[in-house]
VOGU-3710 file (C-alpha; in Angstrom, 3 decimals, decimal comma):
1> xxxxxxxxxx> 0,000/0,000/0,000  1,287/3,494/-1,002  0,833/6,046/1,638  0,919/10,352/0,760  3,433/12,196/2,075  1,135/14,352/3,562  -0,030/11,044/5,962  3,799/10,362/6,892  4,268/13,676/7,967  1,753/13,765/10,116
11> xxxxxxxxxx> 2,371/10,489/12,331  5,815/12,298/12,149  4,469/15,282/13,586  2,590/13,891/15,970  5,357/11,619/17,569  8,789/12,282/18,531  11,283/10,009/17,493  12,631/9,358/21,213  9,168/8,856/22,346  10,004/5,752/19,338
21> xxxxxxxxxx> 13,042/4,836/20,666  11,965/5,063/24,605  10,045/1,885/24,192  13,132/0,183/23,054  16,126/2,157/25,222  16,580/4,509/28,216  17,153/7,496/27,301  18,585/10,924/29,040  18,695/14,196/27,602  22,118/15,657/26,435
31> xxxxxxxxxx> 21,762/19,617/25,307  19,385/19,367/22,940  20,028/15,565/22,129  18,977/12,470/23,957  21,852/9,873/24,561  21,539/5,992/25,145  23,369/2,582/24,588  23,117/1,143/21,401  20,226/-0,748/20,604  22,304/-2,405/17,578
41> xxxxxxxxxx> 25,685/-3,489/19,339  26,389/-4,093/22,613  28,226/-0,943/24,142  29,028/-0,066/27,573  29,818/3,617/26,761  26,515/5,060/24,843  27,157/6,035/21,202  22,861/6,302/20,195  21,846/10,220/20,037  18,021/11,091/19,389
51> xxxxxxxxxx> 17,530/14,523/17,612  13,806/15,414/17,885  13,672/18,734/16,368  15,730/17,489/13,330  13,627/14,346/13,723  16,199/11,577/13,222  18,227/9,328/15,196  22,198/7,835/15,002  24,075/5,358/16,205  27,584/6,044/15,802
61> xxxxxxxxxx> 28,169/2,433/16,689  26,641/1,134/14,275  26,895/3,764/11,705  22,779/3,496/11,131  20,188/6,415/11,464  16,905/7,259/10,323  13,518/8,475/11,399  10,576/7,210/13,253  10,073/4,572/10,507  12,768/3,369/9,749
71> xxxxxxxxxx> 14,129/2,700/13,575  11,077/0,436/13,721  12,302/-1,107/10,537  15,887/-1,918/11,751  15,362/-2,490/15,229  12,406/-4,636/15,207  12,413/-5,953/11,296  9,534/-4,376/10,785  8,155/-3,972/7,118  7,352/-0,118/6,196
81> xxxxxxxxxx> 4,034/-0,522/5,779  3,858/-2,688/9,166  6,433/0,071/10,728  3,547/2,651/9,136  0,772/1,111/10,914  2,148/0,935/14,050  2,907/4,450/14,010  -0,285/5,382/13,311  -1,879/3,596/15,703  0,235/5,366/18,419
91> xxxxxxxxxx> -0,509/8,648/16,892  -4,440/7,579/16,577  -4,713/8,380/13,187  -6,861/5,881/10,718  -4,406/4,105/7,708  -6,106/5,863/4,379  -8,893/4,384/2,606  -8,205/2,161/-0,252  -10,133/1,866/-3,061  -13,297/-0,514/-2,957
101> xxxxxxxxxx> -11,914/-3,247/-5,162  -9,035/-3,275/-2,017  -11,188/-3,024/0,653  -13,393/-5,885/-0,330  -10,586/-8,016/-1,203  -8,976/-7,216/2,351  -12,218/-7,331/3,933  -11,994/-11,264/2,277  -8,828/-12,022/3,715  -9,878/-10,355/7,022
111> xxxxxxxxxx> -13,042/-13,622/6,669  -10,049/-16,040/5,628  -7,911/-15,593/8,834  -11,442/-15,883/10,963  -11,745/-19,001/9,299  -7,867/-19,866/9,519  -7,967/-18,922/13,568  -11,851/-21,691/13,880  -9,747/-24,506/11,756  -6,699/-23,914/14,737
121> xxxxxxxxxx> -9,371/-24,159/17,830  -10,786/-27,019/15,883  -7,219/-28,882/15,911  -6,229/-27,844/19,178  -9,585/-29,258/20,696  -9,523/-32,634/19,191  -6,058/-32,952/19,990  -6,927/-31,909/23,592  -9,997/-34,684/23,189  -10,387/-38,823/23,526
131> xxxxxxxxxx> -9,298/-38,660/19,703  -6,292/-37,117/20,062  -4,524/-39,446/22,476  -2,605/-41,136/19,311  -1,377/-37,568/18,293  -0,614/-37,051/22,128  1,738/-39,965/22,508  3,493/-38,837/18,961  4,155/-35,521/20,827  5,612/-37,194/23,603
141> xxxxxxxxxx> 7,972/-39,117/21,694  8,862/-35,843/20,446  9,518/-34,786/23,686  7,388/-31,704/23,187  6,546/-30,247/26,156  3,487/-28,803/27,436  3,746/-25,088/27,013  5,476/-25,458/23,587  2,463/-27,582/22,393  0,512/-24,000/23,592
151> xxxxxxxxxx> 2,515/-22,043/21,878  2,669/-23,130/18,696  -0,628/-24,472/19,189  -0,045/-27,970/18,157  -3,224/-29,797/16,846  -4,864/-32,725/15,675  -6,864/-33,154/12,110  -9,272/-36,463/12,684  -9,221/-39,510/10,012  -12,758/-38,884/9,468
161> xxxxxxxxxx> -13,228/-37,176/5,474  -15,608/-34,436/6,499  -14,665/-33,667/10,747  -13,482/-30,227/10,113  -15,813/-29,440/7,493  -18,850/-29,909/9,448  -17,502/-28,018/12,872  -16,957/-25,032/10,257  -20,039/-25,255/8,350  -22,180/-24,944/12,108
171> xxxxxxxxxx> -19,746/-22,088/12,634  -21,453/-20,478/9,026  -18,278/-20,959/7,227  -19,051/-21,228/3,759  -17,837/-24,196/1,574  -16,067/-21,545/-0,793  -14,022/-19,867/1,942  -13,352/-23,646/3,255  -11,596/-24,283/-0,060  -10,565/-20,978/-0,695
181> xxxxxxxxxx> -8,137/-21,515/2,662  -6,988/-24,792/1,642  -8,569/-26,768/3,840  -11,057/-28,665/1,635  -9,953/-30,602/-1,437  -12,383/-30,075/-4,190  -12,004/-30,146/-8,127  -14,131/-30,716/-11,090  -13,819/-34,731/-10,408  -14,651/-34,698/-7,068
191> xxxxxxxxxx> -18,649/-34,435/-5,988  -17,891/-33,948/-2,272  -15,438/-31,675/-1,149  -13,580/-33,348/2,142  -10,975/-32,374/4,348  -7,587/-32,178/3,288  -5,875/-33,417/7,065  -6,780/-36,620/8,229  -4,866/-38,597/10,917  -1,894/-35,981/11,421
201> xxxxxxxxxx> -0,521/-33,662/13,891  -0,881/-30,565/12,830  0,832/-27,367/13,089  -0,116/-23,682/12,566  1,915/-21,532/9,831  1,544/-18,014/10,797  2,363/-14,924/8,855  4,833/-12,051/10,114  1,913/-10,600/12,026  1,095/-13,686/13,940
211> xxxxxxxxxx> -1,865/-14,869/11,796  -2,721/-18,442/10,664  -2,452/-18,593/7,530  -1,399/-22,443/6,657  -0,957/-25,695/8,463  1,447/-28,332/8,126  0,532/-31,805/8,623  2,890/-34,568/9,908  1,292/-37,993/9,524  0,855/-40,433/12,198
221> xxxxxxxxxx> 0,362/-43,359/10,178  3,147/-44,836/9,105  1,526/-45,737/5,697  0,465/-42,770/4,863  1,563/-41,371/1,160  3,101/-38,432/1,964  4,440/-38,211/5,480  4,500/-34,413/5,624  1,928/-31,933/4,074  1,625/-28,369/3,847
231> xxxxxxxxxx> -1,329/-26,010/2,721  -1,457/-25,535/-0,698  -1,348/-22,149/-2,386  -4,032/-19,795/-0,859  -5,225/-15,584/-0,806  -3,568/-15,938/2,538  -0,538/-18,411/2,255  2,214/-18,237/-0,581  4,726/-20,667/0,261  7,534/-18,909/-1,673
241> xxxxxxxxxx> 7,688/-16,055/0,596  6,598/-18,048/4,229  9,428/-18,847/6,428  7,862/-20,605/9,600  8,050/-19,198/13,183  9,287/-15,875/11,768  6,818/-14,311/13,897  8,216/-15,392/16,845  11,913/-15,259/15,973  11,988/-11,441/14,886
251> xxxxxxxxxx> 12,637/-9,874/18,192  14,613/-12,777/19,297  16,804/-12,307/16,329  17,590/-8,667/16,382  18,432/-9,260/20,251  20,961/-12,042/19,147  21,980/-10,214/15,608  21,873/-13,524/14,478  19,175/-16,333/12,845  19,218/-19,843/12,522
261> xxxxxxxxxx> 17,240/-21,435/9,154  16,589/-25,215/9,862  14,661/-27,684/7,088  11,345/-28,678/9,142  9,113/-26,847/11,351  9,368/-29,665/13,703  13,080/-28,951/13,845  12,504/-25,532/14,729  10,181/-26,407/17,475  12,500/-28,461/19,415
271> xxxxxxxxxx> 15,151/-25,430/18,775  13,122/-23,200/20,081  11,910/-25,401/23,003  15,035/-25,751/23,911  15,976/-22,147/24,444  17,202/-20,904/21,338  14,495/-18,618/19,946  15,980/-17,205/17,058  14,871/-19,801/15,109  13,033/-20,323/11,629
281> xxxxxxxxxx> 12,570/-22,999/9,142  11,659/-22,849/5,125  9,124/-25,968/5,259  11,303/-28,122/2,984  10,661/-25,591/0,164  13,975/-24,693/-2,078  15,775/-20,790/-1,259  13,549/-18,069/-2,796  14,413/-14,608/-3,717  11,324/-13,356/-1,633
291> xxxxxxxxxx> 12,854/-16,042/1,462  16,240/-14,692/1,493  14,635/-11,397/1,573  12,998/-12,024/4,581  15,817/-13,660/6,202  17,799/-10,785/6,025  15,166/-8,741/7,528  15,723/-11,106/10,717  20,129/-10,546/9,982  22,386/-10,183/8,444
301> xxxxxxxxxx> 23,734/-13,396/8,003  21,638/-15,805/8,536  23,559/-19,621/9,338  21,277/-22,420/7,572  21,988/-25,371/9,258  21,652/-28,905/6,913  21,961/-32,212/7,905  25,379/-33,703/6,616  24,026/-36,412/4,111  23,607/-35,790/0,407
311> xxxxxxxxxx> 20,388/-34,355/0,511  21,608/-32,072/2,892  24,536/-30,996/1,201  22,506/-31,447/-1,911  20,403/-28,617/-0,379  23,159/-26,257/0,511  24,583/-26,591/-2,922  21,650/-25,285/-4,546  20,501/-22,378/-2,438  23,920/-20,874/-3,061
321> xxxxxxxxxx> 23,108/-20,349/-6,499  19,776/-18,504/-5,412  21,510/-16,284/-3,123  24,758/-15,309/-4,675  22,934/-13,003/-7,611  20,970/-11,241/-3,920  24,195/-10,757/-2,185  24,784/-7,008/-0,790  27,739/-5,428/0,915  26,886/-6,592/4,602
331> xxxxxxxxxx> 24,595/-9,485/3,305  25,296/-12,904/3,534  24,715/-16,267/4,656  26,855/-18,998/6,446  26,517/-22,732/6,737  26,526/-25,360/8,760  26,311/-28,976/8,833  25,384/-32,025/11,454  27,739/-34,874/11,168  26,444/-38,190/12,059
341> xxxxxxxxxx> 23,126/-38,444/9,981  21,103/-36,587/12,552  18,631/-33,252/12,176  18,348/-30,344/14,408  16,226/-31,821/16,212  17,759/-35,263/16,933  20,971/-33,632/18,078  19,132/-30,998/20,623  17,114/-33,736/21,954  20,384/-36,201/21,931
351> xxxxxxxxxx> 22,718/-34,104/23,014  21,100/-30,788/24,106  21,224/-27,216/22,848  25,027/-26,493/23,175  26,143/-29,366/20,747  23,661/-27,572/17,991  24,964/-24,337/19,655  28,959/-25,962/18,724  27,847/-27,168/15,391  26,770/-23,052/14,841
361> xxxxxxxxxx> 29,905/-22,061/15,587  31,503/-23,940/13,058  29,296/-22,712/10,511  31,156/-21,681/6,918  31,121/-18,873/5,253  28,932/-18,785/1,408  32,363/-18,857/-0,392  33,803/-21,710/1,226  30,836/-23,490/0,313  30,921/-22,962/-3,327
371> xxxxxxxxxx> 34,391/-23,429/-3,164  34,050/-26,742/-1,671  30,946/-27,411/-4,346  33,226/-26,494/-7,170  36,302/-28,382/-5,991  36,283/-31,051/-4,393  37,014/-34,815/-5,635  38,885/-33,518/-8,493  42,656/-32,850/-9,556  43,371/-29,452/-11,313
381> xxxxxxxxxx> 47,351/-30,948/-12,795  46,956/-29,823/-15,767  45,876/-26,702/-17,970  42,936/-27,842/-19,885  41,324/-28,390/-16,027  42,606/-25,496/-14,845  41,178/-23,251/-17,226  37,693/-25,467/-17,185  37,328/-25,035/-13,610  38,748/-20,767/-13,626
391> xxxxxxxxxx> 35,938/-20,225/-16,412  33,311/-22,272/-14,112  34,051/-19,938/-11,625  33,903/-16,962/-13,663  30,568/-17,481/-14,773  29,070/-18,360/-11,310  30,807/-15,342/-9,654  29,275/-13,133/-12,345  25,720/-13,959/-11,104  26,192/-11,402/-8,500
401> xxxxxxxxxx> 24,746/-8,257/-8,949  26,307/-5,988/-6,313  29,784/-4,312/-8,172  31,503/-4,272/-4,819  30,352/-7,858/-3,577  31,003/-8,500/-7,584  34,759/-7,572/-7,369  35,405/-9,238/-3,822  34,503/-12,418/-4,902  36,358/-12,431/-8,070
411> xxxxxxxxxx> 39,664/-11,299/-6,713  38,883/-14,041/-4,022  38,467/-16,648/-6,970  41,075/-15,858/-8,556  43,772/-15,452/-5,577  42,229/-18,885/-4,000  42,490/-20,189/-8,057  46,180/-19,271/-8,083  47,339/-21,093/-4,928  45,286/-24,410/-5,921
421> xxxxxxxxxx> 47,078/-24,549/-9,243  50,629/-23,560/-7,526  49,706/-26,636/-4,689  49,021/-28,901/-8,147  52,006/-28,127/-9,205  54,287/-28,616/-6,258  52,556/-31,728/-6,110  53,526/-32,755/-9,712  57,064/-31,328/-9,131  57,300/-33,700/-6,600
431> xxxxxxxxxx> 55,997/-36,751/-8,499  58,668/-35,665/-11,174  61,438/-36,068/-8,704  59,835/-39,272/-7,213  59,466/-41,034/-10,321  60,954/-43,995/-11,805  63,212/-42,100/-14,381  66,238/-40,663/-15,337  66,514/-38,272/-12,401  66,361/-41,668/-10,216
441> xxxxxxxxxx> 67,695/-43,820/-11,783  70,822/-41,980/-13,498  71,916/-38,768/-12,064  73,916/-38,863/-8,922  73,481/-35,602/-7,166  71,291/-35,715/-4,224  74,807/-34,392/-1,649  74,850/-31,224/-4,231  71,095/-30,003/-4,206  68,955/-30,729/-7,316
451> xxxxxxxxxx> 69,919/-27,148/-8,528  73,279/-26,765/-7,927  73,601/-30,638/-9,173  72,283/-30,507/-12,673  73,925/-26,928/-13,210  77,132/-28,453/-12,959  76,053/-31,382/-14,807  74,686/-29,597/-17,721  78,253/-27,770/-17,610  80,057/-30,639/-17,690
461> xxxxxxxxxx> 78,841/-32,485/-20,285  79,411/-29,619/-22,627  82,749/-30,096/-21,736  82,974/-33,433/-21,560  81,125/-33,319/-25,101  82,469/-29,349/-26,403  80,902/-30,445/-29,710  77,542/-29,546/-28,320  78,569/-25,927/-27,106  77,218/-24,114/-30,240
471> xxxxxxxxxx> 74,520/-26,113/-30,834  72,708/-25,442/-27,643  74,094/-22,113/-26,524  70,844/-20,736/-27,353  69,291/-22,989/-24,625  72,508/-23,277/-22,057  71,982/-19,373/-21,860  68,064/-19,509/-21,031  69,158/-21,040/-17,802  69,965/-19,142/-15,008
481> xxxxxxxxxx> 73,169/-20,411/-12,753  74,969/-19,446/-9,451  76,839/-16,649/-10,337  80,603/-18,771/-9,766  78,832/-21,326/-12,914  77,289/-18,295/-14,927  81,174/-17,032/-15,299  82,578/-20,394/-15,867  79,412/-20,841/-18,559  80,540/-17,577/-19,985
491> xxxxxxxxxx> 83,840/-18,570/-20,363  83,199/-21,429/-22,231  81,423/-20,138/-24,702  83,633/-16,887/-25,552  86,430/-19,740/-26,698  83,778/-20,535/-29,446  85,042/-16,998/-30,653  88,195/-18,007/-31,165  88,184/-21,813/-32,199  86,018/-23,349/-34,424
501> xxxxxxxxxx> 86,647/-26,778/-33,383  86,967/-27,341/-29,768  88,540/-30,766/-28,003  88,194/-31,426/-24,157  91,976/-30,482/-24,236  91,961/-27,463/-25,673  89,361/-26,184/-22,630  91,516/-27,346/-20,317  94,362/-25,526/-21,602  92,777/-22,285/-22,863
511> xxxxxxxxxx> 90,619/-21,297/-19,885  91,969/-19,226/-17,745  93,485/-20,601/-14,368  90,310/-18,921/-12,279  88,298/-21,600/-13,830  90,325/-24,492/-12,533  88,793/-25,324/-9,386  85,497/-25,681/-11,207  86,519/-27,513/-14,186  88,175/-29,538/-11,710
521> xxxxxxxxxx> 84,693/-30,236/-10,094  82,537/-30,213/-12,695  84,844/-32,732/-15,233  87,615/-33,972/-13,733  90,982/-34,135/-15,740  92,876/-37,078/-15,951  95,318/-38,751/-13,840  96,872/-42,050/-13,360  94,326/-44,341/-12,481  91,701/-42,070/-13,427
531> xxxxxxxxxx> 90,019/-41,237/-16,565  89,144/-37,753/-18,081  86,003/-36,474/-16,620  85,914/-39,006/-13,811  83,956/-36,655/-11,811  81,642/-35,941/-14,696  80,995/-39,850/-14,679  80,025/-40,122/-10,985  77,232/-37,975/-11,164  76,231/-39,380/-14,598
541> xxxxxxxxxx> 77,119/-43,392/-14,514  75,379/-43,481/-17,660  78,209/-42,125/-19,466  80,869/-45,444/-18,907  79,134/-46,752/-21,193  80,163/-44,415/-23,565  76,331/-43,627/-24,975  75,297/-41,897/-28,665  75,487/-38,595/-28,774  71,867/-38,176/-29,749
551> xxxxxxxxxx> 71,132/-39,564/-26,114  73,824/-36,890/-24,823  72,015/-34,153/-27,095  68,549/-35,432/-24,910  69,700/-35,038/-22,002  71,395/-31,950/-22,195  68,331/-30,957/-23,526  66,205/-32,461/-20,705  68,701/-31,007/-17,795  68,136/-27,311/-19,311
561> xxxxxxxxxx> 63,773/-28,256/-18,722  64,170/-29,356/-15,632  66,437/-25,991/-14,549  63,874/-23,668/-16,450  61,537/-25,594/-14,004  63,523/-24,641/-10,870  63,188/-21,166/-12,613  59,673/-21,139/-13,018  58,845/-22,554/-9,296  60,714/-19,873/-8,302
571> xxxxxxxxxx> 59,096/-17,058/-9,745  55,435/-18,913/-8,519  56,683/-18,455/-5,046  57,953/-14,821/-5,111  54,564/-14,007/-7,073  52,968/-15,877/-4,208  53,952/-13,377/-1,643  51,727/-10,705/-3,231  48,381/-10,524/-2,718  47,184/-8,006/-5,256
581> xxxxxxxxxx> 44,997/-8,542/-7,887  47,121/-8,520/-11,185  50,049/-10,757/-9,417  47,192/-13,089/-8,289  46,568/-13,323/-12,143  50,380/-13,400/-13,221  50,400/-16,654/-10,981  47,450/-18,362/-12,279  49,439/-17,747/-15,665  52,692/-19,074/-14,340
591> xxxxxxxxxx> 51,321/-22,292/-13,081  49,797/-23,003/-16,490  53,099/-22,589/-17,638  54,828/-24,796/-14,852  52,074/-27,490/-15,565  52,671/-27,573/-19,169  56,744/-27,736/-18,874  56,028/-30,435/-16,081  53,985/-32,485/-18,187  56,972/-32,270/-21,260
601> xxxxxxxxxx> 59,618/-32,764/-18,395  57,983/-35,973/-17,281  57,677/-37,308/-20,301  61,122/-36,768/-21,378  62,559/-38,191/-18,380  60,702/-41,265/-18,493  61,461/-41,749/-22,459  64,712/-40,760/-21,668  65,151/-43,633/-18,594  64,069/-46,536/-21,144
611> xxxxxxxxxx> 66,832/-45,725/-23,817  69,533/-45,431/-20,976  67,986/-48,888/-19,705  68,399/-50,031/-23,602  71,841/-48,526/-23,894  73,339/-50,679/-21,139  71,428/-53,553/-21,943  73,142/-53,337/-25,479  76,386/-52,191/-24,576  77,075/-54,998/-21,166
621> xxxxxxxxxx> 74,991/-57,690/-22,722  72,743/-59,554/-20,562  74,259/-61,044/-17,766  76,124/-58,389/-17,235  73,419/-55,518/-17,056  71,293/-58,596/-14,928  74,351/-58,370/-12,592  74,639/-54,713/-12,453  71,258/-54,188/-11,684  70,643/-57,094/-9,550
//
């Protein structure tokens, strides 16, 4: 309903805000002000200032303010329209007239609830009566006491077809406001219109003022078809935009900033029994936009609590994607789960309120959720997965309508996208090292360090094998070595200036004697008893064997991948350290890359470890490669 500005002014007018906010707070006059505690935080030191002549209040606390209204609004979740009828009834001023199409369809609903409220005594009598003793016991098994069954004013629908129908008709309910309400079944194939509940324990579904406007019916026969059932769509009752017990949980919920969504109304009973009253449930009906509207009126960030099975899970999983295109700066949900198979109310009656109150506190935040929903059970090793899984995300981040909430979440996704791949690809580094290859198998450098290792061993088979040197300067040079090996490296390759053809001896005689020491331990000259490049040949048995150069070519070429990969890893981890958006986005990029040389690397190496196995199976024959690998 739309109400003139004219009609706002004068409730304004005619009441002060603090006279508002009196019926919430103490407050004492300051100046011209009126101070208090907060009514939205928790404050020993007040920080809430009333301004009547400017009309408006603020909480400094808080950072909200507002008038008359809209402290109704925030403090006691409120709609505006409910927030403007209050107002005026405190002011004792009649709400405008509406036009007479409005009237009479208000004046219908006004006849619906009067019906609603007679279907309620109805229940509540015969579960009171002889027939309700079945529906009695089920309580008590329940363990619903006494003044909860009040309440929520817990009833009982008779197996008879036509019980409730004929206590309404002698109370001159119509038959057309019987079905209009839901509580008839009728249609063109049935001649008798009968009574929807039979045989269940039924329980009231108000709306946010406190009016009946639905049941729900649990069954008490174990055969029964459908063992809950809810009001169908009615004037008075649209499921989409019902969350049970919100009546009761609104002032509850503003005192706690905080709300608790269970799955069945029965769940929320024995919640709220049992001392936590800040407590709703959505009927088993899927997240709506209308739903999560109402939610937030109750807070901010509501925690929906699931069971732990599939369903459950199931359940979470889906609302997410209802919710994230609602999400608002300061609007959220969280999530939590019972382990063990059991609902709300299984663990409250188990275990008692402060295990559900535990599993609360462990509730997760939306994002991890979807995170985990995205996620989990999968690898992410390579690129083509990578980039699957980063363009998943960016199309279910982009759902979200809010710029700010927009941005947050995608420079979350794509920081929290970044370290995933870089874990990946430590973990496929290692699994390189660890496998059955050449690295194993052949190289001998584990007292050195990996690094340091196959620097010197790329540097000393281009000695050992100087032929090589212009062949793969190109890629020698794209590796980056300790600065002692980058001058020896250098070295090396300026004597291609001034020799064409280049022999083990002439290095040894034409470097310069600063190089010694390091040709010394990268080679090894010879000596009696020991052959040139001795030292070369215990960190690369392989080459006793004297192997084809197009193996040597390999694994020079394979020793320069596996160093670029060092490279790589390293520039992942210094990226790492920033958390800004564009290096979050350099790493995603540089883990691609490491993937992709890891995958080539691995290869090699394995293809590489066969032909050296082939090589000495050629080269010692049989029984002796069985003895030397025995």
């Amino acid at each position: 309903m739309r109400f003139s500005d004219s009609f706002l002014d004068e409730i304004r007018a005619r009441i002060p805000v603090s006279e508002v906010v009196k019926q919430r707070i103490a407050l004492k006059k300051s100046g011209r002000e009126w101070r208090g505690l907060s009514p939205f935080n928790k404050e020993k030191t007040p920080s809430f200032f009333v301004n009547d002549q400017k009309g408006f209040y603020h909480d400094f606390s808080s950072g909200k303010s507002g008038d008359q209204f809209k402290f109704l609004m925030e403090a006691e979740g409120l709609s505006f329209p409910e927030a403007v009828e209050r107002l005026a009834n405190m002011a004792g001023l009649q709400l405008p007239k509406q036009s007479q199409e409005s009237e009479r369809e208000e004046q219908k609903r006004k006849s619906l609830h009067d019906v609603m409220e007679l279907a309620t005594q109805f229940f509540e009598a015969q579960f009171a009566g002889a027939s309700g003793r079945e529906a009695r016991d089920y309580a008590a098994r329940r363990e619903l006491r006494p003044e909860t069954i009040k309440e929520f004013r817990v009833g009982f629908a008779p197996a008879g077809r036509f019980a409730l129908k004929e206590f309404l008709a002698k109370q001159a309910v119509s038959i057309e406001d019987m079905i209009a309400t839901g509580l008839l079944i009728a249609g063109g194939d049935i001649p008798v219109p009968y009574d929807r509940f039979r045989d269940r324990l039924m329980i009231p579904i108000h709306d946010q003022r406190g009016r009946v406007i639905a049941f729900g019916g649990r069954a008490l026969n174990p055969d029964a078809p459908a063992k809950y059932l809810n009001s169908p769509e009615t004037v008075l009752f649209h499921k989409s935009s019902v969350v049970f017990n919100f009546h009761r949980a609104r002032q509850p919920a503003h005192e706690d900033g905080a709300i608790v969504v269970v799955e069945g109304y029965l769940d929320a009973i024995s919640v709220f029994q049992a001392g936590l009253k800040s407590v709703v449930a959505t009927m088993g009906t899927a997240f709506t936009d209308e739903q999560i509207a109402c939610l937030w009126r109750l807070s901010s960030e509501p925690i929906v609590c699931f069971d732990s099975d599939r369903a459950g899970i199931g359940a979470a999983y889906k609302s997410i994607d209802r919710i994230l295109p609602l999400l608002k700066v300061g609007q959220t949900f969280r999530f939590s789960f019972i382990q063990g198979g059991k609902d709300p109310d299984d663990l409250v009656r188990n275990e008692g309120i402060e295990a559900f109150k535990s599993v609360l506190a462990g509730s997760l935040p939306l994002w991890d959720v979807l995170w985990e929903r995205e996620t989990a059970g999968a690898t992410y090793a390579s690129p083509d997965a990578q980039a699957a899984l980063e363009q998943r995300f960016n199309a279910i981040v982009k759902t979200i309508k809010d710029t700010t909430v927009l941005t947050a979440y995608q420079r979350t996704a794509r920081m929290q996208l970044a370290n995933l791949f870089w874990q990946a690809a430590k973990s496929k580094q290692r699994e390189l090292y660890s496998a059955k290859g050449l690295l194993r198998r052949e190289v001998k450098i584990e007292k050195e360090g990996n690094r340091h290792g196959l620097q010197m061993l790329v540097l000393g088979l281009l000695v050992h094998y100087p032929e090589f040197l212009d062949e793969k300067a190109e890629r020698v040079s794209s590796v980056n070595f300790s600065p002692r090996l980058e001058e020896f490296q250098q070295a090396l390759f300026d004597l291609l200036i001034h020799q064409q053809s280049i022999s083990v001896q002439f290095i040894y005689s034409r470097l310069t004697p600063t190089f010694y020491d390091v040709l010394e331990e990268i080679h090894g000259e010879k000596t009696a008893g020991r052959p040139s490049g001795h030292r070369l040949f215990v960190r690369f048995p392989i080459l006793k064997v004297d192997p084809p150069a197009d193996f040597i070519s390999k694994c020079i070429d394979h020793f320069c991948a596996i160093l670029r990969l060092e490279q790589i890893l390293q520039d992942v981890k210094e990226t790492e350290k920033d958390s800004s958006s564009s290096d979050s986005d350099r790493l995603v990029l540089l883990v691609r890359e490491l993937h992709k040389q890891q995958e080539l690397a691995q290869s090699a190496d394995l293809a590489l470890a066969e032909e050296a196995s082939e090589i000495k199976r050629v080269v010692l024959g049989p029984t002796e490669y069985q003895r030397v690998h025995a």
